[in-house]
C-alpha positions as CSV (number, residue, x, y, z in Angstrom):
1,X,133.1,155.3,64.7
2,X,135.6,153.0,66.8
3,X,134.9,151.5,69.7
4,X,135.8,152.8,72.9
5,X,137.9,151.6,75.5
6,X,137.1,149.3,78.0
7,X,137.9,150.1,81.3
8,X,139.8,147.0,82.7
9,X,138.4,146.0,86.3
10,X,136.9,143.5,87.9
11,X,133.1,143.2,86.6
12,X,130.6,142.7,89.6
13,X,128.0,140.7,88.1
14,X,128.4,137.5,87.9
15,X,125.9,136.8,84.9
16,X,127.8,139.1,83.1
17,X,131.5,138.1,83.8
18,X,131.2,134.3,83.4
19,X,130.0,135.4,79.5
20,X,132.8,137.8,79.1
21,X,134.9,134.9,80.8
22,X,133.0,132.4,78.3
23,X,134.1,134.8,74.9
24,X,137.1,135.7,75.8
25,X,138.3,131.9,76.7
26,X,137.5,130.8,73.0
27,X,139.0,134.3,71.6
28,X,142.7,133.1,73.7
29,X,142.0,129.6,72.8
30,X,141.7,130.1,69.1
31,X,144.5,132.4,69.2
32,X,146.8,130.1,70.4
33,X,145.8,127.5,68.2
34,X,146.6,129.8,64.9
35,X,150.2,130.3,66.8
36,X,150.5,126.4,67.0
37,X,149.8,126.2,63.1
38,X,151.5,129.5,62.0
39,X,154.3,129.3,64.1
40,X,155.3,125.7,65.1
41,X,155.1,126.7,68.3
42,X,154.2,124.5,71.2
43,X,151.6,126.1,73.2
44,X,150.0,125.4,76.6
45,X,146.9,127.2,78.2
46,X,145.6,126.8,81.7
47,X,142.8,128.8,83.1
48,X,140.8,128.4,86.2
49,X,137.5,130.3,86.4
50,X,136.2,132.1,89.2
51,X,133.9,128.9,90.3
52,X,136.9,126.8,90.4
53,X,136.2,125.4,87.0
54,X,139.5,124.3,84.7
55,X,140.2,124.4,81.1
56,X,143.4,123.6,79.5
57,X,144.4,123.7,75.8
58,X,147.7,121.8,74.6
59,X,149.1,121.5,71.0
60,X,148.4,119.0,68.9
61,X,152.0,118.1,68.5
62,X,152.7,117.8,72.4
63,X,151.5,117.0,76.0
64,X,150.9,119.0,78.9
65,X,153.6,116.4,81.4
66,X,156.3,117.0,78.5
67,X,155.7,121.1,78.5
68,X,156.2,121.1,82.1
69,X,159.0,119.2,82.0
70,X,160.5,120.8,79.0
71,X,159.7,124.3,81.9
72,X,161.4,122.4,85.0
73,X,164.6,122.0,82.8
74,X,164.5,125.4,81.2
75,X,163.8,127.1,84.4
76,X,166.0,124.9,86.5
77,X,162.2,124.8,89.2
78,X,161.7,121.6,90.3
79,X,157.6,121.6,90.3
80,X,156.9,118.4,91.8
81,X,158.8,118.8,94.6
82,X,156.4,120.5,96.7
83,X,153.9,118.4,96.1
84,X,156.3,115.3,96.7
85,X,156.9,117.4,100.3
86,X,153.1,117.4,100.7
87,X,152.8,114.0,100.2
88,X,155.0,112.2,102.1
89,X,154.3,114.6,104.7
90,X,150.9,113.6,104.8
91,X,152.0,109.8,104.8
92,X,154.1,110.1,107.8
93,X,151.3,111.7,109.2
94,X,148.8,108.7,108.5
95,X,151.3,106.6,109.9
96,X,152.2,108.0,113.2
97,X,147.9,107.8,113.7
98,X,147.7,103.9,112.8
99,X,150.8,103.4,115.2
100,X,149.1,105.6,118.1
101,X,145.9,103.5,117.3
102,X,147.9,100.5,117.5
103,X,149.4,101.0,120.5
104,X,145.9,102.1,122.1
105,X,144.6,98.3,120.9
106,X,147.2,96.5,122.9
107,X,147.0,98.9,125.7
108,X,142.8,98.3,126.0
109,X,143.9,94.3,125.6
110,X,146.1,94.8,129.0
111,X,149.6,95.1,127.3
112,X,152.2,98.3,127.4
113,X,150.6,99.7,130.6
114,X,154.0,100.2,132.1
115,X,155.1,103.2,131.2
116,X,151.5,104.6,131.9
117,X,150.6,107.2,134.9
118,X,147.8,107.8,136.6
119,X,146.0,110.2,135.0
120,X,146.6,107.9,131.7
121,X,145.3,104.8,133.1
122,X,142.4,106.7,134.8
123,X,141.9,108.0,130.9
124,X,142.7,104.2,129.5
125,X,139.5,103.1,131.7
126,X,137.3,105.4,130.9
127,X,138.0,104.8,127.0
128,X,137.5,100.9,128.1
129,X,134.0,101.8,129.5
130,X,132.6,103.7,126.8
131,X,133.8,100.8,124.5
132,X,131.9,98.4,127.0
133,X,128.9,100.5,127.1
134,X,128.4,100.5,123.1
135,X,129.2,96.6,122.9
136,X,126.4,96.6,125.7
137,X,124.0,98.6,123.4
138,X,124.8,97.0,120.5
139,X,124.2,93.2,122.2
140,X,120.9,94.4,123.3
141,X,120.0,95.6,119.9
142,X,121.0,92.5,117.9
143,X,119.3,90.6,120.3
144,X,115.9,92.7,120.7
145,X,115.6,92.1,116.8
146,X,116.1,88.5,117.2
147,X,114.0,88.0,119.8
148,X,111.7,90.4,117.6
149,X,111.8,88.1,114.5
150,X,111.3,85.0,116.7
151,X,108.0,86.3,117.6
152,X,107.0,87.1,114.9
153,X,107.4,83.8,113.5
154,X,105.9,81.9,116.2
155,X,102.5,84.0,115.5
156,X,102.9,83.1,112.0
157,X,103.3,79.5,112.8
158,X,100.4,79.3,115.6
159,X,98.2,80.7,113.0
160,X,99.0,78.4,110.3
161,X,98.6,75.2,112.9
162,X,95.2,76.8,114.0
163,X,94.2,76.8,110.4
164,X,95.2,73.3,109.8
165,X,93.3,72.1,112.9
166,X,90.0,74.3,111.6
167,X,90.2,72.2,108.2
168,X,91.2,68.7,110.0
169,X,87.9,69.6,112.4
170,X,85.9,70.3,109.4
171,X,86.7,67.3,107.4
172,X,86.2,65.2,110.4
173,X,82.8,66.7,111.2
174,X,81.9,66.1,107.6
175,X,82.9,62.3,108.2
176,X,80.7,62.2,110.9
177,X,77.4,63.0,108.7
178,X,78.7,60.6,105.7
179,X,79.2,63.5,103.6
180,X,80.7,62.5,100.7
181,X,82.8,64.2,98.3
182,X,80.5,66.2,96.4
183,X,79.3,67.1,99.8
184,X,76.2,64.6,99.8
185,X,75.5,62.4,102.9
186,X,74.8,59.0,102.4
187,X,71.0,59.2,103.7
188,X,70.7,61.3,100.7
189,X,72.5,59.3,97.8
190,X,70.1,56.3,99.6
191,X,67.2,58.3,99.0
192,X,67.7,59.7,95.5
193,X,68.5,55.9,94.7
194,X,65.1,55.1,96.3
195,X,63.4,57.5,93.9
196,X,65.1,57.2,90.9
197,X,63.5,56.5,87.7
198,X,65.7,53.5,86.8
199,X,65.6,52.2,90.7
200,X,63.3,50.3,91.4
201,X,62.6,48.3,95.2
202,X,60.6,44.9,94.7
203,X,57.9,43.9,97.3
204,X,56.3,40.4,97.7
205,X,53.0,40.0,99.3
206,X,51.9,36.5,100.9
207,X,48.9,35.8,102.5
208,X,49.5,34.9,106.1
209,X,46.5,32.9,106.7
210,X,46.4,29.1,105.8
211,X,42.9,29.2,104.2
212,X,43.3,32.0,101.9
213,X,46.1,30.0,99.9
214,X,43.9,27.6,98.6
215,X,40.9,30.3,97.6
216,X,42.5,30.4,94.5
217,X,44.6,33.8,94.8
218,X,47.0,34.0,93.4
219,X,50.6,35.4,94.7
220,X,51.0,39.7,93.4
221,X,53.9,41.5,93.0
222,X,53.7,44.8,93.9
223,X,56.5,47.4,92.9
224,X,57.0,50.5,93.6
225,X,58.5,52.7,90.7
């Protein structure tokens, strides 16, 4: 059985018409590459898809800037002229709005008023004090973060001298008791020297009275280990 005919209208769902969109791109594009080989024809595709999305297919043997202009001469349509049109009118555009903005500069530093009314220089002072205001809000900021920051290191800086006098008040204290610097004071080293096995203090007795010297004693030395 043959297949039966398609009926040719838009399809609704959009799952189903980006494939058919999908297969029947590669069914055009390979067809128009077997009339490039075939043929010796030069061949140019250009498709947009529903979402916007281009795809182009030139022969191998050409460019897409030398088919259209091989078209413009053929044709005798200029296609760049429009969008030359577009673009210069667009750059005459940008420039008339840098030479309004440039005239607005002078006339906010007091120059060109003269050919201002009224209702313009009431309008000319009102721009000036809007501009005044943000300048205003914008000084106040830059200087609420400075001032901010200053703080901020000040407290740092108070609490590193308030560490520095803790430790100068320690070590001083720790002058005070002799403490030395395995943390000993001297009254101790004295008294572990006192008592130490290989220190030794000597003592000398003498008897005080006369008579005993000649009773035949005889002079002791006493030490204490």
């Amino acid at each position: 059985m043959g297949r039966g005919k398609i009926e040719i209208k838009k399809i609704e769902n959009t799952t189903n018409r980006q494939v058919t969109y999908s297969k029947r791109r590669s069914g055009i594009t390979k067809k128009a590459h077997e009339l490039t080989i075939l043929c010796d024809a030069e061949v140019l595709l250009i498709m947009f898809s529903s979402t916007d999305k281009l795809f182009e297919y030139c022969s191998s043997t050409t460019n897409t800037k030398k088919i259209l202009d091989r078209y413009q001469q053929t044709t005798g349509i200029d296609l760049w002229n429009y969008q030359y049109k577009k673009m210069q009118d667009h750059l005459n555009h940008l420039k008339e709005i840098n030479k309004n903005l440039c005239r607005e500069i002078r006339q906010r530093s007091g120059g060109e008023l003269g050919d201002l009314d009224f209702e313009q220089l009431r309008g000319l002072e009102q721009k000036v004090d809007s501009a005044l205001k943000l300048v205003r809000l914008r000084k106040e900021h830059v200087i609420t973060t400075q001032s901010q920051t200053s703080k901020k290191r000040i407290r740092q800086q108070e609490e590193a001298h308030s560490c520095l006098l803790r430790a100068l008040g320690e070590r001083e204290l720790g002058s005070d008791f002799g403490l030395g610097d395995n943390g000993t004071t001297d009254f101790d080293s004295s008294f572990g020297l006192a008592n130490g096995g290989q220190h030794m203090l000597a003592f000398r007795l003498q008897p005080i009275q006369p008579n005993l010297h000649n009773m035949g004693f005889n002079t002791h030395d006493l030490r204490l280990a």
